[in-house]
Each structure stands twice: as C-alpha cells, then as structure tokens.
N, C-alpha and C positions, 0 to 999 in steps of 0.2 A: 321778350315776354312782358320785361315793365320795365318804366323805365321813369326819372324823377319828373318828365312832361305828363303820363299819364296817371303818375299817384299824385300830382300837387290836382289835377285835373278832378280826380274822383272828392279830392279833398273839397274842392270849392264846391261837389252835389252835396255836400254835409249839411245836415240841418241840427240844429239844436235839439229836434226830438229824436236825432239819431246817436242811439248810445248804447254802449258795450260794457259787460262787465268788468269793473276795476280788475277784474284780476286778469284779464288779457293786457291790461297795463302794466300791475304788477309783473306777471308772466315774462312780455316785455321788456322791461328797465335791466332785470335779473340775467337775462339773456343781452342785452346789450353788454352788461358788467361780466360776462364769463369771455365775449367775443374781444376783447378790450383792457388791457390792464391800468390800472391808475392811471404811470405813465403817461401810454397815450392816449387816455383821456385827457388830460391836462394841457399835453403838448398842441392836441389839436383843439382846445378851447371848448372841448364838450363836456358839458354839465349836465349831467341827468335831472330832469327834477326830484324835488324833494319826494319820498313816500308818504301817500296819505296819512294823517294821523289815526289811529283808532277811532273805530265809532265813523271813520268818513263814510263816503256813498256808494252805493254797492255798483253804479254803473257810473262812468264816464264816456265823455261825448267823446263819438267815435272821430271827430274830425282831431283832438286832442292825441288818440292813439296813432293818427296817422303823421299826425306833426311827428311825434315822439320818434315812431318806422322809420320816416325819409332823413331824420336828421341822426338818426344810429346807422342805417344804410349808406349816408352820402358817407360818414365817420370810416365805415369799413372800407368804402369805395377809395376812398385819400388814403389814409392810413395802413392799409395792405393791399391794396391792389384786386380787391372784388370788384367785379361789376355790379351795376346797381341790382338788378334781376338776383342774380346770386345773390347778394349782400341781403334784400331783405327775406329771402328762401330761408338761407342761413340762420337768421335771427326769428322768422317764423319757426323752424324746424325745432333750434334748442327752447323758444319760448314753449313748443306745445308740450314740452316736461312736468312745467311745472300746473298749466292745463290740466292734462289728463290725472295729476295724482290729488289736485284738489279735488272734493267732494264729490261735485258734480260729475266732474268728469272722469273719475274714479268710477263712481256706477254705472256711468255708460261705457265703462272697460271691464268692470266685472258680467255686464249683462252680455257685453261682443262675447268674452273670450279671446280663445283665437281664429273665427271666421271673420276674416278680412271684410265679407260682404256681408255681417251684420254690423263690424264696426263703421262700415259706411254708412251704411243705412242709419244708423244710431246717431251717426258722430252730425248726419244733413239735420237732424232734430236739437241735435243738441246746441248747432248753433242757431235755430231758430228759439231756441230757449232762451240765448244768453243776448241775442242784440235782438234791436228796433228795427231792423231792416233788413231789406233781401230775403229772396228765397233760395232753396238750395232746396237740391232732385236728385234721388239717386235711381241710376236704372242699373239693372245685371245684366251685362252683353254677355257672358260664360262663364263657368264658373274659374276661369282665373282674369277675369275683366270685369268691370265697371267703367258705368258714365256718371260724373259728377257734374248738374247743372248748375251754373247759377248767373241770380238776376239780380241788376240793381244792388251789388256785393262793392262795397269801398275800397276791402283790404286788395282785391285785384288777386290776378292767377298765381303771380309767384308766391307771395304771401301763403293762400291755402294748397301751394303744392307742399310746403316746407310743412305746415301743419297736418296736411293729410298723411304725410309718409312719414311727420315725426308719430304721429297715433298709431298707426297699424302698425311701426316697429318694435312700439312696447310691447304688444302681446305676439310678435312673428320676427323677434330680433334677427334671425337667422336667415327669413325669405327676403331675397329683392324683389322689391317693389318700385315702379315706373312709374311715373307721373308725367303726364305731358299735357301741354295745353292742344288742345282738341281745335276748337273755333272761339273764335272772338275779335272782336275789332276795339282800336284805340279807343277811348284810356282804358279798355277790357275793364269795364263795368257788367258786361253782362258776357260770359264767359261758359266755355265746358272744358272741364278735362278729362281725358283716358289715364285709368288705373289698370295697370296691369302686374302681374306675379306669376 
C-alpha cells in the first residue's frame, strides 16, 4: 500500500504553500514517542524535533510532516520489525487521538456521534479545513459501507486508513471496522478507499 519510494515520492509534489495544522505534527511527534521508548530512540539515533514554542504557527508545511512520518516509520521498520505500510498505519492510527480530542476535531465527533457515515462525511471536511491541499469525497455504498476518495492527498492510503479507523473507533470502540485500499496507482497520490463495519 506504501512504501518509503512512494512517500519520499509524494514528498518531493510538496510545495511551500502546502501546509497542515501544527497539530497533525504535534499529534505526530506524540505518537511517535508512545510507539518508542527513550531507549530506542537513542540507540537508533532518532531525535524528534524540538516542539514549537508557544505562540508558534498554527500550520506547518506538509512536506515537514512527511519528513517527520517516513523517518518515525523507517525507526519502527529497523527497530521492531513493522513494515513500512504498517509502521506509518500504526503511527497515523495512535496520532489520530490526539486529532480528534483537540477542539476541532472534538466538534466534529460531537456532531458524528456514533453514525459512522456521518463521521465520514464530517471527518472528508474536516480535513479540507485543516490542510492546503487535496480533496477528499465521501460516497455511502450501504449502510455498513463507504467510499473514501481522494486527490492530490501527500500523507498516501496507509496514513488515512490509520486515521480513518483511529476516528470512528472513538465513538464505535466495539464495531470492526475495515479499511482497505480500494484503487490507486504508485506513489498513491490519488487514491480510494473501502470502509466497511
């Protein structure tokens, strides 16, 4: 599904007017630090960067966020034996925690609930709220499916499957949910996936 040719790949489409809210970074770093103990970090020579001081900028360039993914994912990949796909799933999946209990993305878990196919629908807005770029489509195939589209997307499939199914299990801890990549070709910049429960 991804692999570290196709995320350096989306990285190099990154433009300086493409940027994400700092707190996908935050979100990030935080989630890199729970997958990870000091330890090994140390051993494998991964330094987090520093956290913004107060008062910093409310977005960061997305090409920054994805430096930050491929070298917390290569880190899992060496250091426990994830594959890269898995490894940045993983690290999307516990970053979308802390995502959803900020502000923003609080309200758009208090407005889903628990219907899955309004927190889709909600969650395809909300990252057009939060970055410069890409679209994102939700369609209803039944009521226990969805299609999630999207275009011109940096973070790539494995990334927003980890983030998709860490959202909808806050409010449906107990339902499985499926995510799979649907269609898309290398470096899966422009991508769909199947939700299913």
């Amino acid at each position: 599904m991804d692999s570290p040719a196709h995320l350096q790949a989306r990285m190099a489409l990154c433009r300086p007017e493409h940027m994400v809210l700092d707190l996908f970074v935050r979100s990030l770093r935080e989630s890199i630090a729970q997958h990870m103990c000091q330890a090994l970090k140390h051993a494998a020579g991964f330094i987090l960067p520093d956290a913004p001081p107060r008062g910093a900028p409310t977005h960061r360039s997305a090409r920054e966020y994805l430096e930050l993914l491929h070298e917390g994912a290569n880190t899992l990949n060496q250091l426990l034996g994830h594959d890269y796909a898995t490894a940045v799933e993983q690290l999307s999946f516990t970053a979308s925690g802390p995502v959803f209990s900020a502000p923003v993305g609080a309200m758009v878990m208090a407005i889903a609930g628990e219907d899955p196919h309004r927190g889709l629908f909600l969650g395809s807005g909300l990252a057009e709220a939060t970055s410069t770029f890409g679209e994102r489509d939700y369609e209803r195939l039944s009521d226990s499916s969805a299609r999630l589209r999207f275009k011109d997307e940096f973070f790539g499939p494995a990334w927003c499957t980890g983030l998709v199914r860490g959202g909808l299990l806050q409010k449906n801890p107990e339902q499985r949910f499926h995510v799979s990549l649907e269609t898309g070709e290398p470096p899966y910049k422009d991508f769909s996936l199947l939700v299913t429960w």
